[in-house]
Structure formats: C-alpha cells, structure tokens
N, CA, C and O atoms as a GROMACS GRO file, in nm:
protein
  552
    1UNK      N    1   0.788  -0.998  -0.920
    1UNK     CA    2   0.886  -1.072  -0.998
    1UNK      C    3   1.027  -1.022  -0.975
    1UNK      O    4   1.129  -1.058  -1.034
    2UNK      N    5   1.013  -0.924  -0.871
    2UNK     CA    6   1.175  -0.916  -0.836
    2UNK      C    7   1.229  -0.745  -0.847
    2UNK      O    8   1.178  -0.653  -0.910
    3UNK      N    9   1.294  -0.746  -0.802
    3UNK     CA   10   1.364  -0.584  -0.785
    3UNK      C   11   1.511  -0.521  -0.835
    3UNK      O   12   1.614  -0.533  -0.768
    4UNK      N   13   1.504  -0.456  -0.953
    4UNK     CA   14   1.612  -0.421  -0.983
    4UNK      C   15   1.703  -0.537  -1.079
    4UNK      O   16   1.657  -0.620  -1.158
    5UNK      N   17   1.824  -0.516  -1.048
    5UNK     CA   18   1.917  -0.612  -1.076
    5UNK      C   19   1.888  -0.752  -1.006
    5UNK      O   20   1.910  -0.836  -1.093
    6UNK      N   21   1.865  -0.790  -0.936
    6UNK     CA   22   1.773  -0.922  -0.904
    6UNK      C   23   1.638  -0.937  -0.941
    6UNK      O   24   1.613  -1.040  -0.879
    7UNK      N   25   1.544  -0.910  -0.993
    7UNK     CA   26   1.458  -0.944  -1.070
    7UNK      C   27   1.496  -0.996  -1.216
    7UNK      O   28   1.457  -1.096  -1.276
    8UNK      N   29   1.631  -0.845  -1.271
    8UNK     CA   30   1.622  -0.965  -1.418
    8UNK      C   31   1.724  -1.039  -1.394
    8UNK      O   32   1.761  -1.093  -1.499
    9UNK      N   33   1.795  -1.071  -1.294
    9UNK     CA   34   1.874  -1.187  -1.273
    9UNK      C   35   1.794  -1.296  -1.299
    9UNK      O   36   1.791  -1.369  -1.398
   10UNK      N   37   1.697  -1.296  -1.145
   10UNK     CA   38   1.614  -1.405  -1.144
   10UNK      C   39   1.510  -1.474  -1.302
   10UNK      O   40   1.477  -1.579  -1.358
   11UNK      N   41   1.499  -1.335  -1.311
   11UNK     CA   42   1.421  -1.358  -1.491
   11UNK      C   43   1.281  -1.460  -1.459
   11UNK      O   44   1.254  -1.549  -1.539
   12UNK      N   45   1.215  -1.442  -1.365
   12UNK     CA   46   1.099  -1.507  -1.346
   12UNK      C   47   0.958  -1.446  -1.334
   12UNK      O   48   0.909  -1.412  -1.227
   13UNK      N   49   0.892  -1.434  -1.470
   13UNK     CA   50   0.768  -1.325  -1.458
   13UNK      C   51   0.678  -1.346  -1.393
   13UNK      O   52   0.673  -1.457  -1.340
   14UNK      N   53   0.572  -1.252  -1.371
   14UNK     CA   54   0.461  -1.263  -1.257
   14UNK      C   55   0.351  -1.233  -1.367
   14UNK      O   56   0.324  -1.120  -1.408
   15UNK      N   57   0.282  -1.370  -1.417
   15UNK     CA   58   0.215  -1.408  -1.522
   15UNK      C   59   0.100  -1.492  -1.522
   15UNK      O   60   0.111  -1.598  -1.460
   16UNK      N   61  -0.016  -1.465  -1.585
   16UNK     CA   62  -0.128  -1.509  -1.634
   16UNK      C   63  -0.193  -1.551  -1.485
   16UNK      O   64  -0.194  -1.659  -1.426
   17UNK      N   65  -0.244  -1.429  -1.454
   17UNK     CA   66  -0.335  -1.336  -1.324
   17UNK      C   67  -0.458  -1.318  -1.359
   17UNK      O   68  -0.491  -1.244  -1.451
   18UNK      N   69  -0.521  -1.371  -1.303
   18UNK     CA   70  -0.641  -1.356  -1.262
   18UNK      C   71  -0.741  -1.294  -1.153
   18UNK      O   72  -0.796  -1.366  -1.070
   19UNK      N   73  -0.769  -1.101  -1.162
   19UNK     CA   74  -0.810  -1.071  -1.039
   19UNK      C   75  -0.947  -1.063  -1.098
   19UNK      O   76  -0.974  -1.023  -1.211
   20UNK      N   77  -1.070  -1.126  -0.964
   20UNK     CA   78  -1.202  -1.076  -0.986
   20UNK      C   79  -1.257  -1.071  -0.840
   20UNK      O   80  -1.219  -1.115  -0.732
   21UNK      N   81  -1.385  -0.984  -0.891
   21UNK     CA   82  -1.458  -0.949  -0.810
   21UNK      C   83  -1.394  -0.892  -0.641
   21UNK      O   84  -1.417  -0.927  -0.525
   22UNK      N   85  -1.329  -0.814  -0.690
   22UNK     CA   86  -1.277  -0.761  -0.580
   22UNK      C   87  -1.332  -0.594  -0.505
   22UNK      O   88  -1.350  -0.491  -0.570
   23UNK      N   89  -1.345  -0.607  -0.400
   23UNK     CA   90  -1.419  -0.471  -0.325
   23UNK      C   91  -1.304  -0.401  -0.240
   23UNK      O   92  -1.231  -0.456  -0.157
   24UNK      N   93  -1.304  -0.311  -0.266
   24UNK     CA   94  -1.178  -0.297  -0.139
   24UNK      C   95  -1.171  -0.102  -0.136
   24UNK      O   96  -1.233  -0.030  -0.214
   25UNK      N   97  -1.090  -0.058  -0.036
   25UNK     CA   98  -1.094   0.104   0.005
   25UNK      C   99  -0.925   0.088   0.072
   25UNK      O  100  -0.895  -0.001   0.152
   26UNK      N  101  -0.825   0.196   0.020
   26UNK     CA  102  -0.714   0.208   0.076
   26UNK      C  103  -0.738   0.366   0.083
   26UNK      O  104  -0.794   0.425  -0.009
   27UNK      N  105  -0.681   0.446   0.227
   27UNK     CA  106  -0.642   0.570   0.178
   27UNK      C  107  -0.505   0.621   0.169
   27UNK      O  108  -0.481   0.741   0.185
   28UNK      N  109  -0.416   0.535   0.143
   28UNK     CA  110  -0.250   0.532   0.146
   28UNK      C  111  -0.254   0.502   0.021
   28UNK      O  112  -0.178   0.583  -0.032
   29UNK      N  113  -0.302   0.426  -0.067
   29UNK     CA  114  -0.227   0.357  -0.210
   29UNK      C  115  -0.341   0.347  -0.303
   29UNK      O  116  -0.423   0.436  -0.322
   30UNK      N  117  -0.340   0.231  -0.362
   30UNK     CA  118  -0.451   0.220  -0.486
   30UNK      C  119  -0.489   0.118  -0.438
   30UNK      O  120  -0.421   0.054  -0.358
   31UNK      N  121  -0.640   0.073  -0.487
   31UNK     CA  122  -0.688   0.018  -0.514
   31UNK      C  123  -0.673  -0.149  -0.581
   31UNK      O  124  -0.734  -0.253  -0.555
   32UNK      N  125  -0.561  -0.118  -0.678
   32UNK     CA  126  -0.546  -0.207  -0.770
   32UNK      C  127  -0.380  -0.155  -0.856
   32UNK      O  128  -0.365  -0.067  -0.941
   33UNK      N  129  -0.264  -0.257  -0.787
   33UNK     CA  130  -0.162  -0.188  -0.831
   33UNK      C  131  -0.064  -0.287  -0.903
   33UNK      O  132  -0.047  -0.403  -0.863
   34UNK      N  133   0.003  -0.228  -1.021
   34UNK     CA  134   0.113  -0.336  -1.073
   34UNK      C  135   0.243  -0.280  -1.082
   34UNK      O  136   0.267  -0.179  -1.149
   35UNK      N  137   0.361  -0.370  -0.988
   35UNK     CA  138   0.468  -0.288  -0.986
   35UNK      C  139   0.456  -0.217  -0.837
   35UNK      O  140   0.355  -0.202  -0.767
   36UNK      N  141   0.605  -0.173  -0.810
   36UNK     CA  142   0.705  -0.108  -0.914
   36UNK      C  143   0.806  -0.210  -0.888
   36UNK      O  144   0.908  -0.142  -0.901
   37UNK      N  145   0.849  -0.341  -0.857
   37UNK     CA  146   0.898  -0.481  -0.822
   37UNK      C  147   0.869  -0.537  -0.932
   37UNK      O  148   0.806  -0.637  -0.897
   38UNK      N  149   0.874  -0.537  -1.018
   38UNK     CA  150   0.825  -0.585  -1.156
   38UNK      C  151   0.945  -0.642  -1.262
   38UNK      O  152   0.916  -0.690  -1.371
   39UNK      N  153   1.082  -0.630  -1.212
   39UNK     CA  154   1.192  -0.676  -1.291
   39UNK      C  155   1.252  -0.745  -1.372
   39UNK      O  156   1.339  -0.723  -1.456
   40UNK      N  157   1.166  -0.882  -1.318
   40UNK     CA  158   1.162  -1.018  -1.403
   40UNK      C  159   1.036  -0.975  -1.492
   40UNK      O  160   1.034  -1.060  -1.580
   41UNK      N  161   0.930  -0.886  -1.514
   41UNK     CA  162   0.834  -0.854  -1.528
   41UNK      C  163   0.713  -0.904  -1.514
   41UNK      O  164   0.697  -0.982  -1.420
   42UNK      N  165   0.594  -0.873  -1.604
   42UNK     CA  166   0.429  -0.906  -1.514
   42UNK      C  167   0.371  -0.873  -1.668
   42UNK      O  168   0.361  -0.771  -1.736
   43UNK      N  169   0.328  -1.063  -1.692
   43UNK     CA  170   0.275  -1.060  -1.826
   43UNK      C  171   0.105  -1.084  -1.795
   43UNK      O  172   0.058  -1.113  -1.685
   44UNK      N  173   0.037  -1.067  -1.908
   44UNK     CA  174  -0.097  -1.156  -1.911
   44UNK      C  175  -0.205  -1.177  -1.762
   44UNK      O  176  -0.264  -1.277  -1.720
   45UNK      N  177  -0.198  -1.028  -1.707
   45UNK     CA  178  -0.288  -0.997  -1.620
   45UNK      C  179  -0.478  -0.936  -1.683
   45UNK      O  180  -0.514  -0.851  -1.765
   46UNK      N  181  -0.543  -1.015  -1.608
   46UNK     CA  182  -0.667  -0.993  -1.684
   46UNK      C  183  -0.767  -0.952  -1.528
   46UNK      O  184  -0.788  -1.039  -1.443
   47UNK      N  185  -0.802  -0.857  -1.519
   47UNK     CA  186  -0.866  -0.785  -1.387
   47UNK      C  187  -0.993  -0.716  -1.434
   47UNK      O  188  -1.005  -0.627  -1.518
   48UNK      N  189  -1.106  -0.792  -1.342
   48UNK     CA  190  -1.243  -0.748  -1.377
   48UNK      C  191  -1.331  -0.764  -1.277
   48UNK      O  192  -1.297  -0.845  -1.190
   49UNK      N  193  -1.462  -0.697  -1.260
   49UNK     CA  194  -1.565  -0.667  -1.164
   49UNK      C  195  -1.472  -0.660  -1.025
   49UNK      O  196  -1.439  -0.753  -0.952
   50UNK      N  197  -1.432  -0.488  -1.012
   50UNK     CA  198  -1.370  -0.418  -0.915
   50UNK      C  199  -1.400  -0.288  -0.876
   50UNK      O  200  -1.419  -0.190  -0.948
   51UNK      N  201  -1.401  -0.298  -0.738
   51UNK     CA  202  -1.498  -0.162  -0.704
   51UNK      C  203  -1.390  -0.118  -0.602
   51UNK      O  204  -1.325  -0.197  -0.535
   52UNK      N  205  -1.376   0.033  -0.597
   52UNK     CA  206  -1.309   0.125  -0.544
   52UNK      C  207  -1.379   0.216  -0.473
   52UNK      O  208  -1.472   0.277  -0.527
   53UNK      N  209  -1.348   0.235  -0.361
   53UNK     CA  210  -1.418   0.345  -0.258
   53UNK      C  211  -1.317   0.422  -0.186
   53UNK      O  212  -1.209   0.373  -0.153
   54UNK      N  213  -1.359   0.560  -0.159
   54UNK     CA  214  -1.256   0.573  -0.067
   54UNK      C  215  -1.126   0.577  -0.033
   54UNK      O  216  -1.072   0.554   0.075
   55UNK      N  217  -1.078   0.611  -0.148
   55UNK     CA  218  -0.938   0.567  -0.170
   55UNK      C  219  -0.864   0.680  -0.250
   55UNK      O  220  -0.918   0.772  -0.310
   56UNK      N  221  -0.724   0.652  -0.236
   56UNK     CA  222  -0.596   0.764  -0.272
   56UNK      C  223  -0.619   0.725  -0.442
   56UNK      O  224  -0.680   0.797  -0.520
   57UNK      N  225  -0.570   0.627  -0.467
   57UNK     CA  226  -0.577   0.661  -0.639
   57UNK      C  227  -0.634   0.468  -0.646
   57UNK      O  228  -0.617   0.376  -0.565
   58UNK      N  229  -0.712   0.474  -0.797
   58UNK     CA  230  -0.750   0.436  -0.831
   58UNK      C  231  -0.689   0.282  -0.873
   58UNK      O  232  -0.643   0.202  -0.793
   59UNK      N  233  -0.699   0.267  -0.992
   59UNK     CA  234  -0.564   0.158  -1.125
   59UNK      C  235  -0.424   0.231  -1.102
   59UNK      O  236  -0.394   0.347  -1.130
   60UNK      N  237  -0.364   0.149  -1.055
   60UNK     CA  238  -0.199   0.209  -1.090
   60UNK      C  239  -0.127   0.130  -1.148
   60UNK      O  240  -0.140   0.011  -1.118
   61UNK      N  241  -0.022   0.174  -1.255
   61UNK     CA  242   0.103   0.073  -1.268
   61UNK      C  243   0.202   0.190  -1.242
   61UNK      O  244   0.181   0.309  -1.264
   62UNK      N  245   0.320   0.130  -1.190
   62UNK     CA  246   0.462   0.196  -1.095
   62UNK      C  247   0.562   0.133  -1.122
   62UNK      O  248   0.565   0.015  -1.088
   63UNK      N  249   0.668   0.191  -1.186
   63UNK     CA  250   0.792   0.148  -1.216
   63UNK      C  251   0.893   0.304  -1.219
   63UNK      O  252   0.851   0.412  -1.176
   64UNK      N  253   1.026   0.283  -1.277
   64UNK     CA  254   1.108   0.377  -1.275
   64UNK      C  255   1.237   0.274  -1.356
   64UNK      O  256   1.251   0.151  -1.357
   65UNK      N  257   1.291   0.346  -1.397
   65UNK     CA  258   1.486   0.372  -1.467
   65UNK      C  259   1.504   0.282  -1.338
   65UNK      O  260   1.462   0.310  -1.226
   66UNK      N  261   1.584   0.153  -1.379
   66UNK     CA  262   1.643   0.094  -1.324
   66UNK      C  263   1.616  -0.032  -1.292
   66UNK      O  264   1.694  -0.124  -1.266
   67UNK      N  265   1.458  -0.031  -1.299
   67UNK     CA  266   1.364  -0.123  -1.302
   67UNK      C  267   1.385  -0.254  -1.421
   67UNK      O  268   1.358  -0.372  -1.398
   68UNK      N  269   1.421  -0.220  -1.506
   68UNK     CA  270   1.373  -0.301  -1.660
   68UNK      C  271   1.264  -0.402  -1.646
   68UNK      O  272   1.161  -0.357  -1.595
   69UNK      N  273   1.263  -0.499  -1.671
   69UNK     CA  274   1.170  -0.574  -1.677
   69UNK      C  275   1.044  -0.556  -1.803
   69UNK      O  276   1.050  -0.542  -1.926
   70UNK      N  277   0.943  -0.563  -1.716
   70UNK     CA  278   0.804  -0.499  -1.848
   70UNK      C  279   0.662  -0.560  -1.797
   70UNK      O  280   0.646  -0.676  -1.762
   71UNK      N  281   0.571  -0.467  -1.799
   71UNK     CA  282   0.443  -0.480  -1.803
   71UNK      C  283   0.386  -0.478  -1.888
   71UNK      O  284   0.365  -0.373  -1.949
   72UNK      N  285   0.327  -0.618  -1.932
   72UNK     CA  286   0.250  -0.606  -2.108
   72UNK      C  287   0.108  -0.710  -2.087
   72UNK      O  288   0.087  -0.787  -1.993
   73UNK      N  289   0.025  -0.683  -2.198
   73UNK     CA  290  -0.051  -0.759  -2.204
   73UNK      C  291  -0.151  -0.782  -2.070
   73UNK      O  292  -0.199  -0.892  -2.042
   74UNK      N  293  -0.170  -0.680  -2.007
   74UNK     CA  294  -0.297  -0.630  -1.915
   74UNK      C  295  -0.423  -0.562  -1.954
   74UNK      O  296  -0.427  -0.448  -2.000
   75UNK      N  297  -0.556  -0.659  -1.928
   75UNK     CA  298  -0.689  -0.613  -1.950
   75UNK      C  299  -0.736  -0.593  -1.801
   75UNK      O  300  -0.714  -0.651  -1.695
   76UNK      N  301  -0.798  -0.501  -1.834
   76UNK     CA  302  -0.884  -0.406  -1.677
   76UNK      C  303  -0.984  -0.362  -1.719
   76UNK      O  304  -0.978  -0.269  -1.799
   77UNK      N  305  -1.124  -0.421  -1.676
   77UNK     CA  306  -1.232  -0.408  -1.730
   77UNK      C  307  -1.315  -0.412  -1.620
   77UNK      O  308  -1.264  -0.448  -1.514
   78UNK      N  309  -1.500  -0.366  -1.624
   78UNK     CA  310  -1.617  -0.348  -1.546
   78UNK      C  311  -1.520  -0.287  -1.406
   78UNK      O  312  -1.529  -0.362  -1.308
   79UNK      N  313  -1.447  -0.186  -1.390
   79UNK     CA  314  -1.449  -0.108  -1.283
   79UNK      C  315  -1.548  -0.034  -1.284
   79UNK      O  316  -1.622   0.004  -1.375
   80UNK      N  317  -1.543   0.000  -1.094
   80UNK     CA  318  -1.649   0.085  -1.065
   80UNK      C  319  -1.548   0.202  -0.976
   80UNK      O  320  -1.459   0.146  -0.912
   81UNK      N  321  -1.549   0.310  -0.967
   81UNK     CA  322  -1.455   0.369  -0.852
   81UNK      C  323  -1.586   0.512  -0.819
   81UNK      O  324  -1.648   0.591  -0.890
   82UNK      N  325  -1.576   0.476  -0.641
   82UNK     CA  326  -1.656   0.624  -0.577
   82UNK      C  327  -1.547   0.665  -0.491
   82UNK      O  328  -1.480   0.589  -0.421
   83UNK      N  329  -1.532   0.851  -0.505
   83UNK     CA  330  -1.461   0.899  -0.398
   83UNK      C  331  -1.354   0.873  -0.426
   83UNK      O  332  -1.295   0.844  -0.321
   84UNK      N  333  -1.267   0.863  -0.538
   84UNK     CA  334  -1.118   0.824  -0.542
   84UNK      C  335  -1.062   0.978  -0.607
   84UNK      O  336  -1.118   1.040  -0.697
   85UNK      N  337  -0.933   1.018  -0.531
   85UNK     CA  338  -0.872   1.110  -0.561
   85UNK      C  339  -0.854   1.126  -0.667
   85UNK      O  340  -0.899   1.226  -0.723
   86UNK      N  341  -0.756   1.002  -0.754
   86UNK     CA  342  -0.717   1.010  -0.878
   86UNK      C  343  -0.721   0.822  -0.932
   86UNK      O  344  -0.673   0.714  -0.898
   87UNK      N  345  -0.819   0.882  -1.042
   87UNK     CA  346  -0.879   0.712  -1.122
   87UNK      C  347  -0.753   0.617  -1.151
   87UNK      O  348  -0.725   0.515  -1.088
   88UNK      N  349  -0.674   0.679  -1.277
   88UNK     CA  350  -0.587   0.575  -1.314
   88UNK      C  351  -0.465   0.647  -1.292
   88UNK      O  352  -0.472   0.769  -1.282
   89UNK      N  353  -0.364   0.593  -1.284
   89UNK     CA  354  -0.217   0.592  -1.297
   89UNK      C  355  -0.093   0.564  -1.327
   89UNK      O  356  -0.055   0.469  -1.260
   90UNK      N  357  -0.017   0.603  -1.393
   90UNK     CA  358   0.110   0.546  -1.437
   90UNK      C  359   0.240   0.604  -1.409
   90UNK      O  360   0.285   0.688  -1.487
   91UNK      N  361   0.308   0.568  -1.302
   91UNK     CA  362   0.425   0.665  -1.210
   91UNK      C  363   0.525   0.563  -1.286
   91UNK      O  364   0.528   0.442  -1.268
   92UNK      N  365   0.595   0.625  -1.363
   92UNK     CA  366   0.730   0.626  -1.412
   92UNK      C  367   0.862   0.656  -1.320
   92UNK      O  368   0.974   0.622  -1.357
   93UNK      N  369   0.839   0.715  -1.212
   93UNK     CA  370   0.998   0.768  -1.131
   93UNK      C  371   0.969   0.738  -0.971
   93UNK      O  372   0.988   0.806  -0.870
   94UNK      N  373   0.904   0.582  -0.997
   94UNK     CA  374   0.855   0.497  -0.840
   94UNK      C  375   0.975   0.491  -0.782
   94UNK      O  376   1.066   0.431  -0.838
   95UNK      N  377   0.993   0.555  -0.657
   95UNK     CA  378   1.027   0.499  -0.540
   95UNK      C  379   1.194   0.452  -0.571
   95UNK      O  380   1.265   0.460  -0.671
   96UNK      N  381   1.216   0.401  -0.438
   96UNK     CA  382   1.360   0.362  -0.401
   96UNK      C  383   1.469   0.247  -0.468
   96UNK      O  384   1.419   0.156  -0.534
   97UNK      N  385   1.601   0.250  -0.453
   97UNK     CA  386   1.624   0.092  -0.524
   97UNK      C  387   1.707   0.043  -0.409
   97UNK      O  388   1.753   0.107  -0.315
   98UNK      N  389   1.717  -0.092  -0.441
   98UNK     CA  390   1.737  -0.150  -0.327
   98UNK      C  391   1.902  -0.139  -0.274
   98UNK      O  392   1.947  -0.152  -0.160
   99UNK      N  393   1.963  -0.113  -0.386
   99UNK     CA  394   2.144  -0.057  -0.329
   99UNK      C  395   2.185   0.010  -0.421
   99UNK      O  396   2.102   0.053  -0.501
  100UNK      N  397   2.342   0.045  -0.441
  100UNK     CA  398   2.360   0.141  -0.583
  100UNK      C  399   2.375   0.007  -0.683
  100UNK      O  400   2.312   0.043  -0.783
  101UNK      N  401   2.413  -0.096  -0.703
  101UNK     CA  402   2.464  -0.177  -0.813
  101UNK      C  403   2.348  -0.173  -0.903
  101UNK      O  404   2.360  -0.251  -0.998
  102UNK      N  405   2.195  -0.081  -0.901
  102UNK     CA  406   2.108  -0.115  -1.010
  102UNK      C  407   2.185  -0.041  -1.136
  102UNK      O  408   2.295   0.014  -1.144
  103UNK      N  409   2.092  -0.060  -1.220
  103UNK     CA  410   2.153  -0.027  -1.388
  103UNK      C  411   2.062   0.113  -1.390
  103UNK      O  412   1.943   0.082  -1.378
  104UNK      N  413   2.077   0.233  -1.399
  104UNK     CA  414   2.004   0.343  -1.428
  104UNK      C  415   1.966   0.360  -1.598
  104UNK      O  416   1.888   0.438  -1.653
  105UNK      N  417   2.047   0.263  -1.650
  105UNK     CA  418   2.024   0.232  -1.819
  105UNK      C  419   1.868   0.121  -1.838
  105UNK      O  420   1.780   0.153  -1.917
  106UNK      N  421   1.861   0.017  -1.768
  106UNK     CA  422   1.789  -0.061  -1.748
  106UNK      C  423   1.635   0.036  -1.738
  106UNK      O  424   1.610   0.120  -1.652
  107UNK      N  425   1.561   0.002  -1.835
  107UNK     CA  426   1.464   0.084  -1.888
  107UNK      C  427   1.320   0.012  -1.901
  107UNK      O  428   1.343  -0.060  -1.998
  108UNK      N  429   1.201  -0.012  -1.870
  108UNK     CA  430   1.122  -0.059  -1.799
  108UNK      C  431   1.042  -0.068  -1.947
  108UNK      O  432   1.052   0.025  -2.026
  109UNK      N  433   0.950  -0.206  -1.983
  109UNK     CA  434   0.894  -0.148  -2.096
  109UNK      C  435   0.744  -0.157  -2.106
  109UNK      O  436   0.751  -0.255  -2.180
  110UNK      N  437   0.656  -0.144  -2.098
  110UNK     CA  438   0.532  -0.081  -2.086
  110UNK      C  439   0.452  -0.066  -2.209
  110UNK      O  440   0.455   0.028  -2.288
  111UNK      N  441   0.362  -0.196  -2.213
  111UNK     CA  442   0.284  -0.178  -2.358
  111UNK      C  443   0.132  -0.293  -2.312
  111UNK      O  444   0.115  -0.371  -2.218
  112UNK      N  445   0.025  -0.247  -2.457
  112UNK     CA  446  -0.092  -0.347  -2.399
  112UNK      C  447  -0.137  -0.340  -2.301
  112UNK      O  448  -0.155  -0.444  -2.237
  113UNK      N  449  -0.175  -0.211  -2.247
  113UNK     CA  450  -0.231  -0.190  -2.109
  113UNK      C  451  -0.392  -0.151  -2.189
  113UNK      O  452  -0.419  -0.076  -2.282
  114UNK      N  453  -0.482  -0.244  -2.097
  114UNK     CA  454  -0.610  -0.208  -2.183
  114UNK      C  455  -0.686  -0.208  -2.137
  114UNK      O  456  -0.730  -0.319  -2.110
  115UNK      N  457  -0.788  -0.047  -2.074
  115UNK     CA  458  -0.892  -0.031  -1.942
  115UNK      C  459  -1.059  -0.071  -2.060
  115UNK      O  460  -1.062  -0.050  -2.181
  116UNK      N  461  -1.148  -0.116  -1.996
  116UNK     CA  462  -1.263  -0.104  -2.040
  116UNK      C  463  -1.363  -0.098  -1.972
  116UNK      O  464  -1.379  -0.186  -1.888
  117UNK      N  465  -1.446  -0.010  -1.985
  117UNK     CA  466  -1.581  -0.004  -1.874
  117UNK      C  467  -1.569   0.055  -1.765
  117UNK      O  468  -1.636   0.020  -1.668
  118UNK      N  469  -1.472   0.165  -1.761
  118UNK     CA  470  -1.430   0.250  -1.636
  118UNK      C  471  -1.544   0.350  -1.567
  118UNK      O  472  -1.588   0.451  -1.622
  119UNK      N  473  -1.580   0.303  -1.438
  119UNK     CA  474  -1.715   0.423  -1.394
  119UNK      C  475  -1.693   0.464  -1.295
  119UNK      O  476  -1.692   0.404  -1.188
  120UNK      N  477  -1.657   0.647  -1.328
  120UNK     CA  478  -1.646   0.649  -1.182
  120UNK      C  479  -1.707   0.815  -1.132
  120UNK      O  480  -1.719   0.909  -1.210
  121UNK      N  481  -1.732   0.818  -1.022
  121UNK     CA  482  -1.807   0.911  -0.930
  121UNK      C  483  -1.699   0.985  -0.823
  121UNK      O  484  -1.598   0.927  -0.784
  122UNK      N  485  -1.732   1.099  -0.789
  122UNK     CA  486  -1.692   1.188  -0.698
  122UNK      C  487  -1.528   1.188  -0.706
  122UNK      O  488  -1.459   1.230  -0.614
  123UNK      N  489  -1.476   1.136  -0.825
  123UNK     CA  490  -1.305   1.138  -0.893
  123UNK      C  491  -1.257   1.283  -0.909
  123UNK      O  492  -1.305   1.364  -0.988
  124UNK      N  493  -1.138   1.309  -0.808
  124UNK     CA  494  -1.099   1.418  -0.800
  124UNK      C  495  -1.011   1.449  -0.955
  124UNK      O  496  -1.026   1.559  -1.007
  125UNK      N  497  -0.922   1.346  -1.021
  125UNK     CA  498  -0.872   1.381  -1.148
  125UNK      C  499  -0.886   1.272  -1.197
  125UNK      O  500  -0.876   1.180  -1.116
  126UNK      N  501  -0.906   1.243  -1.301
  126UNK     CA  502  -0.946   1.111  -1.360
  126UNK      C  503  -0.793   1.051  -1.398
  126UNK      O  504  -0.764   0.932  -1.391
  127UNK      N  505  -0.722   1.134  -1.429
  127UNK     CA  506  -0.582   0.989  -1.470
  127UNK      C  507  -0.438   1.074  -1.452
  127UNK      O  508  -0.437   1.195  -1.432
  128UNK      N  509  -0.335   1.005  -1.461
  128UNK     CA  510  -0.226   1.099  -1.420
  128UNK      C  511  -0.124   1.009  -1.490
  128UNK      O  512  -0.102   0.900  -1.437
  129UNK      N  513  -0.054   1.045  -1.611
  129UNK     CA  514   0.060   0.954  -1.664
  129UNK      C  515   0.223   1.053  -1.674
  129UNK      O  516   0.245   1.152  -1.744
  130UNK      N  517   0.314   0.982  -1.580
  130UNK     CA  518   0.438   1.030  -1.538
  130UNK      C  519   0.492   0.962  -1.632
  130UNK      O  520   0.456   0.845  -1.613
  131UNK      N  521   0.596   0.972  -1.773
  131UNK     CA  522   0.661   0.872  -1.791
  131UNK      C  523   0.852   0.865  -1.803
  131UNK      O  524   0.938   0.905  -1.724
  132UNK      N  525   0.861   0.814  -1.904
  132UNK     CA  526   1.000   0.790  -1.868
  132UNK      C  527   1.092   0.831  -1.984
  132UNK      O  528   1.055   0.787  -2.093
  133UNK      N  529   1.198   0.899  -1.985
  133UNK     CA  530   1.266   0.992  -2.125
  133UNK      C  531   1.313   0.836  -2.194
  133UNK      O  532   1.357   0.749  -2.119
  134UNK      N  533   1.300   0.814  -2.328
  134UNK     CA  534   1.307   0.751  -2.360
  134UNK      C  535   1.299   0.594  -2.366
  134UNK      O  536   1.362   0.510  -2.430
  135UNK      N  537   1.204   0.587  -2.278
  135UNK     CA  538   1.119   0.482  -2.248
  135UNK      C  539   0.967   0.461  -2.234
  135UNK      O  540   0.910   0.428  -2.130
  136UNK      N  541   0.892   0.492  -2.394
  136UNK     CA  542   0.763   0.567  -2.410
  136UNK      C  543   0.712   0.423  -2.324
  136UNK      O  544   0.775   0.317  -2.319
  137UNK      N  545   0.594   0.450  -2.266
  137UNK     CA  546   0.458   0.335  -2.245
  137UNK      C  547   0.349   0.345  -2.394
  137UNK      O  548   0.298   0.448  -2.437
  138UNK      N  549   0.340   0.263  -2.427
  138UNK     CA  550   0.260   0.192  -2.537
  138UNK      C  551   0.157   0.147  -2.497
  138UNK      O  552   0.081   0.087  -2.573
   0.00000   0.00000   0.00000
C-alpha cells in the first residue's frame, strides 16, 4: 500500500486478504510477511492452513518510524512451521526509506494481530518482538 510519504499520500489500503493453503520454504526471509511498505496501510487480512519449512523466520510483520500507516485486524491461524530459525516476528526498525523527505514523526500503528493454532518443530526461538518508542503494537 505504498512507502513512506507516498503511501499515506496515496492513502490506499491493502485490504480484506485472503491467504490459504499455502506451502512454501525461504532461507532469506519469512515465510509469511506483512509490510514494511505498508503506508497507506493493510487492513482485514485473514491467513490459514500454512506450512513452513526450512526457512529464516517464520510469521513476520515489518515496519519502522516513518512508515505510518497501520496493520490491524489480522487473523493467522492452523500454521504448521518445521526447521524455522525464528517462528514469529515483529521488526519495528525495518529497513531503508526511500529519500530524506519521509516524516521520522510518522509512527506506524499496530493492533489486532491474532495467531491461532501455531505448531511448530525443530524452532530455533519461537518469537522475537522489536518495537517502537512510543508507538506500542497492540
């Protein structure tokens, strides 16, 4: 939904998602990721029967200061994960911006994130949450 100061320009969310039955193995990234392009934000994602192998990290959502936008109202349910470094994730201080004109005030907001039925095997750390000074995730 867009990056930075052009995402909430554009103001156009990335909404009412539907992932299923998905199989898949990355050893660079996740599995299953939301963000960190999220500006206009990313409503009403519903993700179920997903299997993870083999892979760097697990569930991620990725944003950072500068970002604004918002990730809300996400269900993640019947995962399966084997062999994943790290299960879930939430990186608060993602990555690059696209020039200086972003807003470092512009504050990302993060709520209604809701895992169910998480199973997983040979998981080096099960979850890892980075967040953001005054920009709690809910």
């Amino acid at each position: 939904s867009g990056w930075d100061e052009y995402g909430i320009t554009y103001g156009r969310p990335s909404s009412n998602i539907i992932i299923r039955r998905v199989i898949g193995e990355t050893h660079t990234s996740s599995g299953l990721a939301l963000g960190s392009e999220m500006s206009g934000g990313i409503k009403g994602v519903h993700a179920q029967d997903i299997q993870i192998f083999n892979s760097r990290r697990g569930l991620r959502i990725k944003t950072a200061p500068g970002r604004g936008g918002y990730v809300k109202d996400v269900y993640i349910s019947n995962v399966t994960m084997k062999n994943v470094s790290v299960g879930i994730v939430f990186t608060g201080l993602y990555g690059d911006h696209p020039d200086d004109r972003y807003d470092p005030n512009a504050l990302p907001d993060i709520q209604r994130i809701t895992f169910k039925d998480i199973i997983g095997d040979e998981i080096k750390t099960a979850g890892s949450v980075e967040g953001i000074q005054n920009a709690p995730f809910k």
